[in-house]
Backbone as CSV, one residue per row, in Angstrom:
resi,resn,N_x,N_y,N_z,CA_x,CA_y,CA_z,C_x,C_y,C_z
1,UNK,-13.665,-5.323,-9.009,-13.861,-4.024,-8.377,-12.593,-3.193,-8.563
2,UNK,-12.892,-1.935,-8.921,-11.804,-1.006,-9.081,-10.589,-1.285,-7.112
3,UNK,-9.301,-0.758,-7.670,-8.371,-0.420,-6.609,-7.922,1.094,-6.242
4,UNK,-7.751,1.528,-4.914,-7.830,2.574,-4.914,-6.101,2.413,-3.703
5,UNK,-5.068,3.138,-4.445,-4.042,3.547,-3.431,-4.664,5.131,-2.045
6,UNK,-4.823,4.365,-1.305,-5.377,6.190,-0.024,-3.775,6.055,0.690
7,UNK,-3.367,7.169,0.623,-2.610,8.079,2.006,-3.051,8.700,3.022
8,UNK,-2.841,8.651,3.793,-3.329,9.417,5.103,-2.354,9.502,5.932
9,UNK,-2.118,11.414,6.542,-1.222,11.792,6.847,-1.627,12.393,8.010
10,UNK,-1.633,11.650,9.204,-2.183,12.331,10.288,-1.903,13.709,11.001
11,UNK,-2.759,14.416,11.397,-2.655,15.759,12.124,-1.770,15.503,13.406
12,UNK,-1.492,16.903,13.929,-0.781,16.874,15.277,-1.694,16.179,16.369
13,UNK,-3.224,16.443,16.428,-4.298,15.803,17.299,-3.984,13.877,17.039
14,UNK,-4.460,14.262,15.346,-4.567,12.986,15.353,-3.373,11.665,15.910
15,UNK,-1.833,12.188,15.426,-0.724,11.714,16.718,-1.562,11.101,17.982
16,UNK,-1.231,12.700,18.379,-1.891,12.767,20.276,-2.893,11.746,20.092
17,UNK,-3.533,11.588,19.482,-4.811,10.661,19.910,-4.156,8.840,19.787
18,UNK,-3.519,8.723,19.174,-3.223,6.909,19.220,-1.881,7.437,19.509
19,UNK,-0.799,8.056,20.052,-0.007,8.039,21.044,-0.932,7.968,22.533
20,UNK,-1.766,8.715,22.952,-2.349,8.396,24.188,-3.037,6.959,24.040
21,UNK,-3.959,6.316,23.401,-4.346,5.412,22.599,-3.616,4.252,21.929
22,UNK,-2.855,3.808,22.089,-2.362,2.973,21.032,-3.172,1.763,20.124
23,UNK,-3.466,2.112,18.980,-4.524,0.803,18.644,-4.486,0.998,17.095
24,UNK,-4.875,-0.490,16.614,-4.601,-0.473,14.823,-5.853,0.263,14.290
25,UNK,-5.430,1.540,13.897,-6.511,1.947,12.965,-7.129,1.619,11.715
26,UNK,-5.820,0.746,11.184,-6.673,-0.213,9.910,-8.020,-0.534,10.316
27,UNK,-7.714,-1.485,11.821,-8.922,-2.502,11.599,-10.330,-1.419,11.872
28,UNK,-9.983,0.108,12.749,-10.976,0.994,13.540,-11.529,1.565,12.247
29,UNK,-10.757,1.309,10.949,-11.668,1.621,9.571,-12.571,0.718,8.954
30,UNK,-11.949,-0.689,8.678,-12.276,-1.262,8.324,-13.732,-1.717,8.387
31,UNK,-14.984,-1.036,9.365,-15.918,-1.263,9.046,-16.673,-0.370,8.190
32,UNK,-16.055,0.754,8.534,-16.125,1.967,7.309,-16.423,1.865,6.134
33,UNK,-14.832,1.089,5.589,-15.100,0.805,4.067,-15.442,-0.425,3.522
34,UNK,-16.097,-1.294,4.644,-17.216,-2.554,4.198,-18.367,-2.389,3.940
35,UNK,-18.452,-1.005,4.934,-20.075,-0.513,4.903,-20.558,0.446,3.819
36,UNK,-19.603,0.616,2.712,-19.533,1.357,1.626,-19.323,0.191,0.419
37,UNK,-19.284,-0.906,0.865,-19.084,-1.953,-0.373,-17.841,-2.160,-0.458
38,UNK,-16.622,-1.853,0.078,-15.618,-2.441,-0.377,-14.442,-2.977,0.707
39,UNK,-13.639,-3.208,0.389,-12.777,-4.121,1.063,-10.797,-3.776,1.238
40,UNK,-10.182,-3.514,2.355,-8.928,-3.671,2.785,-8.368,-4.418,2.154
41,UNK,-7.526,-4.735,0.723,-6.451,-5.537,0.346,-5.594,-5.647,1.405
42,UNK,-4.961,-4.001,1.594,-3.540,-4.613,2.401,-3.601,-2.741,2.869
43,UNK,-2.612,-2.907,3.897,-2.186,-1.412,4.901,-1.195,-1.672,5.532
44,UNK,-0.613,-0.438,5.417,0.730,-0.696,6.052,0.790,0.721,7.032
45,UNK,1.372,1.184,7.788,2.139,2.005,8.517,3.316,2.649,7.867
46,UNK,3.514,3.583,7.453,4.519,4.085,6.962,6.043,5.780,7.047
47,UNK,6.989,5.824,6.532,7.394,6.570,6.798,7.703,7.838,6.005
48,UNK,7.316,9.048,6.181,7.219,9.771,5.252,6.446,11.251,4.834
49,UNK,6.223,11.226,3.835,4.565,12.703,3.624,2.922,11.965,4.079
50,UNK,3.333,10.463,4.011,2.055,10.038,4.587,2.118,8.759,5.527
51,UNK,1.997,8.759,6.749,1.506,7.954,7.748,1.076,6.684,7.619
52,UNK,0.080,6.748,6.925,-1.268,5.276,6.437,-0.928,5.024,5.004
53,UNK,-0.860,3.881,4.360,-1.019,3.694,3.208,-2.068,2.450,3.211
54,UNK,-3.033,2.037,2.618,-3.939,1.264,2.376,-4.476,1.564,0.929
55,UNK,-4.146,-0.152,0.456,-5.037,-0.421,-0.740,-6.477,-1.285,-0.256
56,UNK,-7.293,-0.227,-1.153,-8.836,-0.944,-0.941,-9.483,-0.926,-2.156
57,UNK,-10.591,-2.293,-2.534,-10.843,-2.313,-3.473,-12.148,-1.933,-3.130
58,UNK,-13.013,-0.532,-4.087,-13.894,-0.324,-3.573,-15.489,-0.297,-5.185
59,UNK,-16.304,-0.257,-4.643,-17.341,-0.643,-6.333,-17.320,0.144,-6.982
60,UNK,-16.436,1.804,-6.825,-17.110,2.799,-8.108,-16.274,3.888,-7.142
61,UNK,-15.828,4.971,-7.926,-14.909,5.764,-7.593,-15.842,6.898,-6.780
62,UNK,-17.276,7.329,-6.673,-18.299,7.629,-5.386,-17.540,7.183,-4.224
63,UNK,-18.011,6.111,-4.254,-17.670,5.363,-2.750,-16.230,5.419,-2.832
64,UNK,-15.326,5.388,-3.123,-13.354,5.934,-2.748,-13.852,7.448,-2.498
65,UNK,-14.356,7.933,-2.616,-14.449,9.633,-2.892,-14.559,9.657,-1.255
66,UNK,-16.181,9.001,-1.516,-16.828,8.896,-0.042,-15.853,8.700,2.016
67,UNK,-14.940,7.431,1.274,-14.374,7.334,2.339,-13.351,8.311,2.474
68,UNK,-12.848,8.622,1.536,-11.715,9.564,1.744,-12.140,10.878,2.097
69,UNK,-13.384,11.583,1.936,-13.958,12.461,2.732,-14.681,11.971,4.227
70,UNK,-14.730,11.073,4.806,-14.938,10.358,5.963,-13.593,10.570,6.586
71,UNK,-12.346,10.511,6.399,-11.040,10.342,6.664,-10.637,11.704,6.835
72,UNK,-10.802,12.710,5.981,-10.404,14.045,6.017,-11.631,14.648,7.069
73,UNK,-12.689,14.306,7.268,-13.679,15.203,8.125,-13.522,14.828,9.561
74,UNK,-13.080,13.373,9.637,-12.852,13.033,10.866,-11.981,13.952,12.075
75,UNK,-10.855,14.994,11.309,-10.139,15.995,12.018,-8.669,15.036,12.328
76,UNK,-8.747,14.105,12.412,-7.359,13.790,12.436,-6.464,13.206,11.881
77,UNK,-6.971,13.222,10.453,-5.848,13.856,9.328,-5.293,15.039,8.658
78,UNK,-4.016,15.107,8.457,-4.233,16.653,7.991,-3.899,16.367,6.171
79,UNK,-3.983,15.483,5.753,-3.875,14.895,4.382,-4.661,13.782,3.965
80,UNK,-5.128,13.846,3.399,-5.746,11.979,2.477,-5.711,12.401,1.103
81,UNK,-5.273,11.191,0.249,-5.010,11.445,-0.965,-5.339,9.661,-1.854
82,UNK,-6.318,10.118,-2.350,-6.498,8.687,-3.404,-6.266,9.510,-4.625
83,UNK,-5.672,7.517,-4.741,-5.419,7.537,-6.419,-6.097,6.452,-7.066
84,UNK,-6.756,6.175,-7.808,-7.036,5.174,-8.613,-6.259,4.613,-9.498
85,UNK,-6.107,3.130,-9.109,-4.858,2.258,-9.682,-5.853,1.224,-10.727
86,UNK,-4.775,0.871,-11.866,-5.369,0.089,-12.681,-4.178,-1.054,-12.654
87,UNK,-4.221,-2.277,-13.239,-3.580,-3.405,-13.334,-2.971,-3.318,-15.013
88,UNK,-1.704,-3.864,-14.852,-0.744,-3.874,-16.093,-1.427,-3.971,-17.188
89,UNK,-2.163,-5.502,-17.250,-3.155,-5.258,-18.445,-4.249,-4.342,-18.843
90,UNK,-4.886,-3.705,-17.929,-5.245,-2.152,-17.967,-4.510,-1.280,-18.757
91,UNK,-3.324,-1.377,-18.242,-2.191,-0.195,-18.854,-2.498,-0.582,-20.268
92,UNK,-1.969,-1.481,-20.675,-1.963,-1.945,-21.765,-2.640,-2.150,-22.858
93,UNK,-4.080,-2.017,-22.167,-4.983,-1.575,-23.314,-5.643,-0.065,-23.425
94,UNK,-5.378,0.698,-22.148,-4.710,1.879,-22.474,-4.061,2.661,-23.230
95,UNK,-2.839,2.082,-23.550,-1.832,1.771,-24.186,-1.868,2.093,-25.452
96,UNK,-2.542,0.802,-26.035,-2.976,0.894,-27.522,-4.119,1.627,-27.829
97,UNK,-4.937,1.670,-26.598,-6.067,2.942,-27.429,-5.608,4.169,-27.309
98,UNK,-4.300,5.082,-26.389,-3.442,5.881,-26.916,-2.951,5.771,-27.876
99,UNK,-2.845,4.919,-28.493,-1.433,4.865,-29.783,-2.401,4.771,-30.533
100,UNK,-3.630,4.618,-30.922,-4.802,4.692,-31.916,-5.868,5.717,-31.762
101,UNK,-6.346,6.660,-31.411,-6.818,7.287,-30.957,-7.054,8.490,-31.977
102,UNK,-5.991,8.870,-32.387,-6.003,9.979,-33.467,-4.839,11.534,-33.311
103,UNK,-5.061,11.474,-31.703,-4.460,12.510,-31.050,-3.265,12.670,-31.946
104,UNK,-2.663,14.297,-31.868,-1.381,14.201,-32.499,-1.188,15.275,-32.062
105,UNK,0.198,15.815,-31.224,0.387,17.024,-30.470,0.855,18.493,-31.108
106,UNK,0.553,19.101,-30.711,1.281,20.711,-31.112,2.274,20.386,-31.666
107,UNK,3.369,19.498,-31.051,4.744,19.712,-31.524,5.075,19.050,-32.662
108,UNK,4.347,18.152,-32.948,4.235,17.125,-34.030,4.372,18.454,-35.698
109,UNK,2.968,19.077,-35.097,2.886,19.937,-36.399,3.829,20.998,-36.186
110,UNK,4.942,21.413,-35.696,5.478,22.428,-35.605,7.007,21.557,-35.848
111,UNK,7.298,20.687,-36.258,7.966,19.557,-37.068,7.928,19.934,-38.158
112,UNK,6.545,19.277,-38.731,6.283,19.052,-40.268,6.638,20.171,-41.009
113,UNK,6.178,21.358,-40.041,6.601,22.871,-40.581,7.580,23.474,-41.034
């Protein structure tokens, strides 16, 4: 299953709400994105432009779309941001189908010139 890096950067409400509240919102998601097919690798708490960091592996980049508009509609974020992550050997055959591909840039021909 694909991996998806999400940020989530909570609103001023959203604060107020688990400062009055204190409770792990990982787990208050986590049925969320089971019930979409996929699964919590790992989450952390963090310091910074974003609050939440959680990797989840989810079946098809729909469903990452999906939760991350679940997250932003909820009102108490004022950011969410996925990225879709691939694994080294990913890169790597990436990689070589860049370097084979055909592509050849503007600047290339303004070289030869």
């Amino acid at each position: 299953m694909p991996h998806y890096l999400q940020q989530v950067a909570y609103s001023r409400e959203g604060w107020e709400a688990v400062v009055a509240n204190p409770q792990n919102r990982i787990e208050a998601v986590r049925p969320a994105v089971e019930k979409l097919g996929g699964r919590i690798e790992s989450a952390w708490f963090s310091f910074g432009d974003y609050d939440i960091v959680v990797i989840t592996e989810m079946p098809d980049n729909v469903s990452a779309a999906a939760i991350a508009m679940a997250f932003a509609a909820g009102g108490a974020c004022k950011s969410v941001q996925t990225t879709p992550l691939i694994s080294a050997d990913e890169a790597i055959q990436a990689l070589k189908k860049a370097r084979d591909c055909g592509y050849h840039p503007a600047i290339d021909s303004a070289r030869a010139a």
